[in-house]
TILOKOL-28571 format. One record per residue (C-alpha): residue in one letter; x, y, z. Coordinates in steps of 0.001 Angstrom, whole numbers, plus 500000, padded with zeros to 6 digits. Example, Ala and Ser with C-alpha at 12.3 -4.5 7.8 and 13.67 -1.06 7.14 Angstrom:
BEGIN
+----+--------+--------+--------+
: aa :      X :      Y :      Z :
+----+--------+--------+--------+
:  A : 512300 : 495500 : 507800 :
:  S : 513670 : 498940 : 507140 :
+----+--------+--------+--------+
This chain:
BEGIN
+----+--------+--------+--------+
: aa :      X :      Y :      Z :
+----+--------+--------+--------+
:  X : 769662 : 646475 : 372483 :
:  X : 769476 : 642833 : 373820 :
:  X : 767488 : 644324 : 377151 :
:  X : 764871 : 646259 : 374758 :
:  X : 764452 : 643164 : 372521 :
:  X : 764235 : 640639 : 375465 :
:  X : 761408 : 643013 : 377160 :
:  X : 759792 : 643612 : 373474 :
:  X : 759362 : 639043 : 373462 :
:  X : 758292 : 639396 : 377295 :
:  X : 755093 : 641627 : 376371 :
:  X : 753676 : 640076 : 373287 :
:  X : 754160 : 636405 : 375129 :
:  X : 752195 : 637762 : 377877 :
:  X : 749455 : 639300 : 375538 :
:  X : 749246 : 636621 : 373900 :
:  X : 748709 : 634632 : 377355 :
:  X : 745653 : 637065 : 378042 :
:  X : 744120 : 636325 : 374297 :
:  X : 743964 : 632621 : 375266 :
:  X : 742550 : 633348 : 378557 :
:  X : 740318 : 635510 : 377023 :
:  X : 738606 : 633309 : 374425 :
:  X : 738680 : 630477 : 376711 :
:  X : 735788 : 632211 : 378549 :
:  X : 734328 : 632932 : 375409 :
:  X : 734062 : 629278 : 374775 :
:  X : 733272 : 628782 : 378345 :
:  X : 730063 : 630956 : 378230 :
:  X : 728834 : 629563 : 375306 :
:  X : 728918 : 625965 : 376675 :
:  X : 726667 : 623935 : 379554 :
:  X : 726394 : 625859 : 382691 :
:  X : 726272 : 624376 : 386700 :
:  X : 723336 : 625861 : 387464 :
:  X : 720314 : 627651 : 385558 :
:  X : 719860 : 630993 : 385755 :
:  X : 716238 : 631896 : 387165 :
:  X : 716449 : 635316 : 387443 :
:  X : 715105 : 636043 : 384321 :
:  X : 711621 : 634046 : 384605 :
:  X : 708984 : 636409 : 385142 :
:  X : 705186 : 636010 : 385923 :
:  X : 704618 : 634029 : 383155 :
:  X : 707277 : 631452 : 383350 :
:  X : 705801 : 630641 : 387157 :
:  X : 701912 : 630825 : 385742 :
:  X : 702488 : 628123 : 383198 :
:  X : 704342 : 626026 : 385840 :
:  X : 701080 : 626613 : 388023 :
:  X : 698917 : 625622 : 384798 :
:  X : 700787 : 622280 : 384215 :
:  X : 700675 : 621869 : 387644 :
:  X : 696517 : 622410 : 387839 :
:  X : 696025 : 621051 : 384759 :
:  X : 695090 : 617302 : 385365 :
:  X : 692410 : 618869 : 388267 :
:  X : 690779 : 621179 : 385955 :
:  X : 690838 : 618568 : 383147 :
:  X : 689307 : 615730 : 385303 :
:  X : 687153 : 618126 : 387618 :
:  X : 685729 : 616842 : 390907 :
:  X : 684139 : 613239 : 391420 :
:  X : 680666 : 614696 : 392186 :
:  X : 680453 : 616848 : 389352 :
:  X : 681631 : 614349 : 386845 :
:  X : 679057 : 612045 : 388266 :
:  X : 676442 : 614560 : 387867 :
:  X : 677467 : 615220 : 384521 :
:  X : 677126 : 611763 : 383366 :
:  X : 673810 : 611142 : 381338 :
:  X : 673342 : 607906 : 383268 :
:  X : 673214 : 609445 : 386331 :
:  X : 671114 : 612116 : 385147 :
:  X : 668649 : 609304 : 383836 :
:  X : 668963 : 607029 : 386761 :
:  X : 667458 : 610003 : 389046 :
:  X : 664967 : 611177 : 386889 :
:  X : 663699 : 607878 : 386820 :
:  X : 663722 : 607191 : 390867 :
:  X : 662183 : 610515 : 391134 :
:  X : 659080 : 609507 : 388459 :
:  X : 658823 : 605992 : 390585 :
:  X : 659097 : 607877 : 393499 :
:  X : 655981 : 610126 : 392799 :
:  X : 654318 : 607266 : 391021 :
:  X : 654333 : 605510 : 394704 :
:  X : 653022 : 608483 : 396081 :
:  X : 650296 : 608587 : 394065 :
:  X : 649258 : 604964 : 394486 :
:  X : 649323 : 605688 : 398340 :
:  X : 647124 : 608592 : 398522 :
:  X : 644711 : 606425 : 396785 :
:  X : 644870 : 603217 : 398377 :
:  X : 644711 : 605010 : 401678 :
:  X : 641715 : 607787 : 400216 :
:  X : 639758 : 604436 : 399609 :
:  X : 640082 : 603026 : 403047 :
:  X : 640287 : 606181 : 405226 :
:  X : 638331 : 609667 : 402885 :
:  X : 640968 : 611962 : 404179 :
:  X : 638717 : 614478 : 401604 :
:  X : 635405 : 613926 : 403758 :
:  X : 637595 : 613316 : 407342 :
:  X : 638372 : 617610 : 406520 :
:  X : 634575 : 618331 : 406380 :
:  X : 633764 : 617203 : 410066 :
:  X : 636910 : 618660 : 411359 :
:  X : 635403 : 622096 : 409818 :
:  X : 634735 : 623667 : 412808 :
:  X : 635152 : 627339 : 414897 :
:  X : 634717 : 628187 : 418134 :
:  X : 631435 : 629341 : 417683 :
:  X : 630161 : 625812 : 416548 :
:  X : 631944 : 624291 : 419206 :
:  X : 630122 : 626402 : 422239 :
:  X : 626503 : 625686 : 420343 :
:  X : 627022 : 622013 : 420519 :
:  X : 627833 : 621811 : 423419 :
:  X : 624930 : 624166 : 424811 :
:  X : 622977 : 621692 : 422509 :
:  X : 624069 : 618324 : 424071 :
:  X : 623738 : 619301 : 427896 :
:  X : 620409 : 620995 : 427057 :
:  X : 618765 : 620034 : 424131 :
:  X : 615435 : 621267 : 425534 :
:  X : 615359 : 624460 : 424334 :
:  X : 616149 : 623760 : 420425 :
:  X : 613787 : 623370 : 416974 :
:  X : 615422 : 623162 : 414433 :
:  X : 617324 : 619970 : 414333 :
:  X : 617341 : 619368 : 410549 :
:  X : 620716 : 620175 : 408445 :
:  X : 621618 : 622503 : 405956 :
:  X : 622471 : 621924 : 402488 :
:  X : 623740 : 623995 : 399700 :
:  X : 623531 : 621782 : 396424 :
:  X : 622614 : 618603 : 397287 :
:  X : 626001 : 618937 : 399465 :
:  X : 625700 : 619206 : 403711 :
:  X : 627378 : 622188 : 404806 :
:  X : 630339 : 622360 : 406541 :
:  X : 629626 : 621764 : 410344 :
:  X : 631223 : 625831 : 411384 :
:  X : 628054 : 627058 : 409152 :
:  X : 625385 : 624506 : 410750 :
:  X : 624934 : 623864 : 414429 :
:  X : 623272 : 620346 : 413567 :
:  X : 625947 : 619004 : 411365 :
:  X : 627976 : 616309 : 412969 :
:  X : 631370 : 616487 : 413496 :
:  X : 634502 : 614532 : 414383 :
:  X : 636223 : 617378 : 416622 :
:  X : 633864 : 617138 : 419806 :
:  X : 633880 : 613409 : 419652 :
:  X : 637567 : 613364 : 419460 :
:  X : 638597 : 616001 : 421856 :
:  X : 635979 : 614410 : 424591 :
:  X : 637597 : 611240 : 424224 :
:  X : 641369 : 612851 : 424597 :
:  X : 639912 : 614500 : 427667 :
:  X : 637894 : 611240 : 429069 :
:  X : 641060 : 609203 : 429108 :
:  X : 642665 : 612419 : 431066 :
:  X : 640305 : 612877 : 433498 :
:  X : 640306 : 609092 : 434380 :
:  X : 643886 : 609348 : 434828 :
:  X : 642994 : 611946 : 437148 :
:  X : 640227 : 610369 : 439237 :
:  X : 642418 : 607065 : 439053 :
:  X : 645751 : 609020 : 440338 :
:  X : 643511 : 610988 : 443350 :
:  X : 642704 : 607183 : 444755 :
:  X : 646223 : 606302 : 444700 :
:  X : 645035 : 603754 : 441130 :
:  X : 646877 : 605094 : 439068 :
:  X : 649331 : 603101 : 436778 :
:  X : 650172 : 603283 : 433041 :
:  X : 648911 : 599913 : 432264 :
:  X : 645368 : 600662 : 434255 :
:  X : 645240 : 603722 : 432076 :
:  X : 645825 : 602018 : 428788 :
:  X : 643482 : 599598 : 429581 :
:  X : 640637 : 602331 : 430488 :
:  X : 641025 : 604132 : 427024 :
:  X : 641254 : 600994 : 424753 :
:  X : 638034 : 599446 : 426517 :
:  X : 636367 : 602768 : 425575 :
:  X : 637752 : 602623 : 422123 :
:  X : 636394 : 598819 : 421804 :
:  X : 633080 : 599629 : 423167 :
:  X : 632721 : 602973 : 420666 :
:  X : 633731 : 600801 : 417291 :
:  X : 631314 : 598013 : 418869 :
:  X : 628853 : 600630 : 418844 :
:  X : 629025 : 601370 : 415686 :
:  X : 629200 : 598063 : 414551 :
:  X : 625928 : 596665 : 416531 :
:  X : 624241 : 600010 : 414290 :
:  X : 625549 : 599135 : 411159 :
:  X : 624275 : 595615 : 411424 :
:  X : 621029 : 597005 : 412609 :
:  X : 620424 : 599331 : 409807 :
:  X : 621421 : 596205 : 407168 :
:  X : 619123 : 593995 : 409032 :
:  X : 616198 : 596653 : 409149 :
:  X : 616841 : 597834 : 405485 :
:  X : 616556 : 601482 : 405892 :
:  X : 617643 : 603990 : 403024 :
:  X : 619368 : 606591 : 404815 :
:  X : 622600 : 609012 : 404059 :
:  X : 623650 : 608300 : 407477 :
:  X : 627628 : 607307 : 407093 :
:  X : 629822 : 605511 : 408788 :
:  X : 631916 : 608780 : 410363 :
:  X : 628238 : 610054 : 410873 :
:  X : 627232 : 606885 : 413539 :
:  X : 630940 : 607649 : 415185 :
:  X : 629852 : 611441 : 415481 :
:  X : 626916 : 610699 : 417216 :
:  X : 628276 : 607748 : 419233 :
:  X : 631081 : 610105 : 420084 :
:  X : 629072 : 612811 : 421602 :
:  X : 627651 : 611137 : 424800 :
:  X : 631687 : 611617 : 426092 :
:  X : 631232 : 615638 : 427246 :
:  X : 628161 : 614106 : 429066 :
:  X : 630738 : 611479 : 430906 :
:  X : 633273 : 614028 : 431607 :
:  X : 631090 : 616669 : 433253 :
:  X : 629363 : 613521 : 435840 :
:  X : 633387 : 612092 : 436720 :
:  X : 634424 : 616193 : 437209 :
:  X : 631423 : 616810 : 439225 :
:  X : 631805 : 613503 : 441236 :
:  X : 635713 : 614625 : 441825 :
:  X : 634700 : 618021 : 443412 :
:  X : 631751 : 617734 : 445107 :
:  X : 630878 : 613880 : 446047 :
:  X : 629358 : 610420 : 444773 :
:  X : 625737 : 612336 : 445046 :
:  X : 627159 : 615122 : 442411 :
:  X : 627850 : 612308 : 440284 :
:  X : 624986 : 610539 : 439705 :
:  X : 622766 : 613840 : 439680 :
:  X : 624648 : 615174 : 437010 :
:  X : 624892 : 612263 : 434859 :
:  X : 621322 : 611612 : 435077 :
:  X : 621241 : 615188 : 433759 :
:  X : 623211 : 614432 : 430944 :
:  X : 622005 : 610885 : 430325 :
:  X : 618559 : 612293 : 429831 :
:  X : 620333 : 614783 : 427923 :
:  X : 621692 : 612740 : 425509 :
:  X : 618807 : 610658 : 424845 :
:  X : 616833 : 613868 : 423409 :
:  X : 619484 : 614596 : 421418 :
:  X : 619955 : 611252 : 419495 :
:  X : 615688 : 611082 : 419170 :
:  X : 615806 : 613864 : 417707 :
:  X : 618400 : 614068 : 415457 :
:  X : 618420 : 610579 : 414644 :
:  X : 614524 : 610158 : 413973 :
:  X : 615234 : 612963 : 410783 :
:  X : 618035 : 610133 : 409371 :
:  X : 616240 : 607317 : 410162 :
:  X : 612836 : 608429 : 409237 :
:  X : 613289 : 610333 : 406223 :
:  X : 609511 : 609492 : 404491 :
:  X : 608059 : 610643 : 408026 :
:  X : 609725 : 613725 : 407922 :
:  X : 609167 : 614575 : 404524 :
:  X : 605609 : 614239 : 405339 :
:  X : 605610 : 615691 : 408752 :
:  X : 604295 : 613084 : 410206 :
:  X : 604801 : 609694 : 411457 :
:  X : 603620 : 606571 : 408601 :
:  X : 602624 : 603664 : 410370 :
:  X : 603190 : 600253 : 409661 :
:  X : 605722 : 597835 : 410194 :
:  X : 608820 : 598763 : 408818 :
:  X : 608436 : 602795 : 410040 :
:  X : 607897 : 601361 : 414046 :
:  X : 611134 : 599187 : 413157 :
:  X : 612714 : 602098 : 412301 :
:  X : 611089 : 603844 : 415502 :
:  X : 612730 : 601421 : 417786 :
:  X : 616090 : 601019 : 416195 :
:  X : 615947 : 605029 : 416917 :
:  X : 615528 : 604687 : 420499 :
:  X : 617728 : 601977 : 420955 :
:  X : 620157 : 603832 : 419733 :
:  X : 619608 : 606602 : 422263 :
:  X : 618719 : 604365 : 425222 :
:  X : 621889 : 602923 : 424510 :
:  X : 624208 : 606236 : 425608 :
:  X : 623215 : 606434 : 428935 :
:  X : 624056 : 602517 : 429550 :
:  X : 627595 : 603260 : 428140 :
:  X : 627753 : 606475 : 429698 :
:  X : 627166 : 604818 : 433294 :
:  X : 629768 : 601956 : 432151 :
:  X : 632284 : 603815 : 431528 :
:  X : 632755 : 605813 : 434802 :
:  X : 630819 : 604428 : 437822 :
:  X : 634289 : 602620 : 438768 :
:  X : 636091 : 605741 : 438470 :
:  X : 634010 : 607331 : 441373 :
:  X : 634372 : 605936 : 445203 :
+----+--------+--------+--------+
């Protein structure tokens, strides 16, 4: 009886050992823990961590697109871009008013067909009547349409080529140098503008009402370079003697070509009528013609008789 009663105290103690055990890690659970379970955070537990995360970015955006947003900046280059055209403007019409870009395109209006006339025209003139030019309203046509327009392409292309073929004949006498070239193109240049000059001057002085322009004298002054380059060329291939032949060709060349085309500007009441008006003023404007023209050959024979030996 003692045994069963001793062993009957030995169980419930121990059960009741186990409930206190038990509840302990009840209480246990329901308290702070070491460590916090993550396995339970899905997708979007980690996507708003990435959203906090990103958030001050997307809230203050880049530093070029704030800046672009800003209405200051937005004004500020509206405003440089107004000033900016504005500038433009006043450019184009400063620089119209000096050098007419506009009436610089009509003598640059040109074809290859133009180009072969003229210069058929200007190394023999002999041959052609009708030197007067076309117009359509008032208004010159453009120099492709009219062989007796003037034009700025010749003139400048036979002064690109004079300099080169200088360079040439300088080079082929063991004279050439940079410098010696530079100075052979700008003394051409300075004796073409003083050209033009000494004819402006005249015409003032003489008084004559003419629609010759400015760009028209440096046409015409222009033209007496093909005539230059053919006489240094010939004198390069065949001699001194080839030289002076062929620029006495084109000197006398020239000369018919600025009487006759010049005597239609410069004597407009004569030929309106058809016929020379004497008196005074019309044999003024007679000579200041061929002065003009006797003038081309003298340059023409300035210009290159060094560059032959």
């Amino acid at each position: 009886m003692e045994y069963t009663a001793a062993h009957t105290g030995f169980r419930q103690r121990k059960l009741q050992h186990n409930m206190r055990l038990r509840n302990s890690s009840m209480d246990g659970s329901d308290g702070s823990q070491l460590f916090d379970d993550t396995s339970a955070t899905g997708p979007g537990a980690q996507g708003v961590y990435r959203n906090q995360q990103a958030g001050p970015q997307a809230a203050g955006g880049l530093p070029g697109q704030s800046l672009l947003s800003d209405p200051m900046s937005n004004l500020a280059m509206a405003y440089g871009s107004s000033l900016a055209s504005h500038g433009r403007e006043m450019v184009d019409k400063n620089l119209d008013r000096f050098i007419p870009i506009s009436k610089l395109k009509y003598y640059f209006a040109v074809d290859t067909v133009y180009v072969g006339k003229k210069l058929g025209i200007l190394v023999f003139p002999y041959m052609h009547e009708n030197w007067e030019v076309s117009y359509q309203q008032d208004i010159p046509v453009a120099p492709r349409f009219d062989v007796n327009a003037p034009d700025l392409y010749i003139p400048t292309m036979g002064f690109i080529t004079y300099v080169l073929v200088a360079g040439l004949a300088l080079g082929t006498q063991n004279r050439f140098s940079p410098e010696l070239l530079g100075v052979q193109a700008s003394s051409a240049l300075v004796w073409l503008i003083m050209e033009v000059l000494a004819v402006l001057l005249s015409l003032y002085l003489v008084t004559v009402n003419t629609d010759l322009t400015t760009i028209d004298l440096l046409a015409f002054s222009g033209y007496k370079y093909v005539g230059m380059i053919l006489g240094v060329v010939a004198g390069l291939l065949f001699g001194k003697l080839a030289y002076y032949l062929s620029l006495l060709w084109c000197c006398a060349a020239i000369f018919v070509f600025m009487i006759r085309t010049l005597r239609l500007k410069l004597l407009s009441e004569a030929a309106a009528e058809g016929k020379l008006v004497r008196g005074a003023r019309n044999q003024l404007r007679m000579y200041l013609t061929m002065s003009i023209a006797a003038a081309q050959p003298v340059f023409m024979y300035w210009l290159t008789y060094h560059l032959i030996r």
